[in-house]
N, C-alpha and C positions, 0 to 999 in steps of 0.2 A: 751902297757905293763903297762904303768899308770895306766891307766882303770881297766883293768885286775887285778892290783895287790889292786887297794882299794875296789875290792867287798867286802863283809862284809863275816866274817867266817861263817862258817853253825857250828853249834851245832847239837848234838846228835850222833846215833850210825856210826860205821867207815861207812857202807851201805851208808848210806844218803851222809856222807862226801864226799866219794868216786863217787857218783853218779854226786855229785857238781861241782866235782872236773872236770869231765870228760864229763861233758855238758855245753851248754849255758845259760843254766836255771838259773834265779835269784831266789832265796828260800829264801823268805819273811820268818820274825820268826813268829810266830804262834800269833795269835791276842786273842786266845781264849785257855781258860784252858781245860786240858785234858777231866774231866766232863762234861763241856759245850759239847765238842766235844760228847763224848761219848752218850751223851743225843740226837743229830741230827742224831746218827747213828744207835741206838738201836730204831726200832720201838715196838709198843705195844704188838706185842703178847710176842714180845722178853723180852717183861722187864714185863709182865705179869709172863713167866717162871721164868727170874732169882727172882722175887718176890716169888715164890713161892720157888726157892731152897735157899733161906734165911731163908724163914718164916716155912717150912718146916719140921717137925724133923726128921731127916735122917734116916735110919737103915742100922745097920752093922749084920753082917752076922757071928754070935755068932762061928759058924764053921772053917770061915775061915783059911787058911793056907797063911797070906803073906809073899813076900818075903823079906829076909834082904835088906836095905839103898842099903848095899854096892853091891848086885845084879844088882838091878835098878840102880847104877851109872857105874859098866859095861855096862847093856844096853844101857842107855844114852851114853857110850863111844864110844860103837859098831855104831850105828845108827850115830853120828857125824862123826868116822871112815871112814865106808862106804859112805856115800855121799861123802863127802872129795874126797875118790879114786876116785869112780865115775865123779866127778866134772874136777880131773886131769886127769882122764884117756879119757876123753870123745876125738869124733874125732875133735871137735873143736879147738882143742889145741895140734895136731897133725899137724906138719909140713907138713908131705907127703898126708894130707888131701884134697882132691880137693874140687870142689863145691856143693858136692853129696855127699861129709862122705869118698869116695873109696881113696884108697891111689893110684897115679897114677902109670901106669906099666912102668918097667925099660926102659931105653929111648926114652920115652912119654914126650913131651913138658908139663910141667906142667901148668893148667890154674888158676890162683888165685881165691880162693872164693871171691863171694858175697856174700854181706852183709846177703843175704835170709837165706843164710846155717849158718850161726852164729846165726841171729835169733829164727830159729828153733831149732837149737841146746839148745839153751839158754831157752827155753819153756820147751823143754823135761827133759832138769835137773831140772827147776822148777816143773815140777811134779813128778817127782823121789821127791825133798824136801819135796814139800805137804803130799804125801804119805807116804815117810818113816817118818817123825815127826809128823804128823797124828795118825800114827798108835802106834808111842812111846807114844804120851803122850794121848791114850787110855788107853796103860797097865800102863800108872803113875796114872790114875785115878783111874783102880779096885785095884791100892795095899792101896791108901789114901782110898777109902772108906772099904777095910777090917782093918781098922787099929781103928779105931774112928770116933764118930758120928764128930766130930769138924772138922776132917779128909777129912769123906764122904761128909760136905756141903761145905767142899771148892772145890772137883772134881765134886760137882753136879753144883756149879755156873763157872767153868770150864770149863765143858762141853754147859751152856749154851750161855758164852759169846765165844767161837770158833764156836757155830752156825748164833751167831748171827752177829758175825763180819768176817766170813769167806767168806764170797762172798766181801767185800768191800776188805779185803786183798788179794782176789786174783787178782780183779780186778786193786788196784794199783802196787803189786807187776810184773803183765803182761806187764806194760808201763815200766818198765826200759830196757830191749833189744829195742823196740823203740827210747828211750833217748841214745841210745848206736850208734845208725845210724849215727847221724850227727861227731861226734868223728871218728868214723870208715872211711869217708869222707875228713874230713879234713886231719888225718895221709894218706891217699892214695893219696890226690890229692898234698899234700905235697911233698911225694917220687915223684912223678912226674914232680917236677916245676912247680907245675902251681897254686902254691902259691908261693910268695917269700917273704912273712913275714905274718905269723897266728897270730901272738902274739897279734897283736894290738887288734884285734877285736872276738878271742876264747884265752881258758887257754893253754898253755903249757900241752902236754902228761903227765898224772900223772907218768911213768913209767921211761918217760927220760928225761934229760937236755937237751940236743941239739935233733935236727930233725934226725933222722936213715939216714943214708946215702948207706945201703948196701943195695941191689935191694926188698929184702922182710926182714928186718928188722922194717919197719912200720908196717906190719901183726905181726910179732913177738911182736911188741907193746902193738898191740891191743890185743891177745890174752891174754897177761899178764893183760892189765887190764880188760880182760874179766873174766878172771880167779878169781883176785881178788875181782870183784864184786859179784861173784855169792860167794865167801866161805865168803864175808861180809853179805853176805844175807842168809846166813845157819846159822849164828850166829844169827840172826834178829829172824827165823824161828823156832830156836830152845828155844828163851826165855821161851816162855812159860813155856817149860816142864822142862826146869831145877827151875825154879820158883819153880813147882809141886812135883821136889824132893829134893830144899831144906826144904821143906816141911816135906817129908818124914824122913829126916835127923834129923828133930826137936822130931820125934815121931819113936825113933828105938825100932823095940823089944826086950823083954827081961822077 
């Protein structure tokens, strides 16, 4: 518990914290500033583009019709909304879920999922994420570039750093249902006995004090902190585009 309790806090978004929290992973702070980073991740053709949608003079679309702030902040409403449901409605988080998604039939011995069917699960909502906030902060970018040239170069270097950095986030964002196994392990083998003290040497369940003691009250655990992981990660996924329309906010029509 010692141990345990002098690891060093994690900074940054609750996602990360929560990820910390609920693995064995030591998260070094960052040796190198966000630029530096930025600079080993953007290769050349990538920062040939974003050079260009800097140096660039943009053009607005003298026709245009966009829409009011407060449209685009429904949308952005909508779009968090929905995932959200999606997220809690999913069968992962469904009690009567078996290992398959199916809910088992009435007096059918129920079989506990594995970890497989969480995993997957936990894939498929991340691409619902990618997709629906993908597709949001498209339309955040044709209403910034009908607005003004100042507008249009910030959704033209917008669009190029989400191509440029969008295979690296997806590929880190895929390793956390991985980093989720060992957690999902330790509460199962726990309900079991066949741990008789985790403390020493993993965290404490983010979700509970003491270890579940009712027969699937460990599943119940893990769900929650499943749950909570993935809506800490729709906030992670959504920055961007609210970035894009406090933007929008700065430049209302009129």
């Amino acid at each position: 518990m010692l141990e345990a309790s002098q690891r060093a806090a994690v900074r940054g978004p609750t996602f990360i914290r929560l990820l910390a929290r609920l693995t064995d992973a030591d998260v070094p702070s960052p040796r190198q500033s966000l630029s530096d980073r930025l600079s080993q991740w953007i290769d050349w053709n990538h920062a040939v583009a974003l050079s260009t949608a800097l140096d660039s003079p943009p053009s607005v679309d003298p026709f245009a019709e966009p829409a009011p702030a407060t449209a685009m902040e429904e949308d952005c409403a909508r779009v968090r909304a929905a995932l959200s449901r999606a997220i809690a409605e999913d069968p992962a988080f469904d009690p009567g879920a078996r290992r398959g998604g199916a809910r088992a039939s009435d007096g059918a011995e129920e079989t506990p999922p594995e970890f497989l069917f969480f995993r997957q699960r936990y894939l498929a909502l991340q691409q619902s994420m990618e997709t629906g906030v993908g597709h949001l902060r498209s339309r955040l970018r044709d209403q910034l570039a009908d607005r003004s040239a100042e507008l249009a170069r910030l959704a033209a270097v917008d669009a190029v750093m989400e191509r440029a950095l969008g295979r690296r986030e997806r590929r880190l964002l895929a390793a956390a249902p991985t980093l989720l196994a060992p957690h999902f392990e330790r509460l199962r083998l726990a309900a079991q006995g066949h741990c008789t003290d985790t403390s020493a040497t993993s965290p404490a369940p983010a979700s509970a004090e003491a270890a579940p003691r009712a027969p699937d009250a460990w599943l119940d655990a893990f769900r929650r902190d499943m749950r909570n992981l993935l809506l800490a990660e729709l906030d992670v996924r959504l920055q961007p585009a609210e970035g894009l329309l406090a933007a929008l906010r700065t430049h209302p029509l009129g």
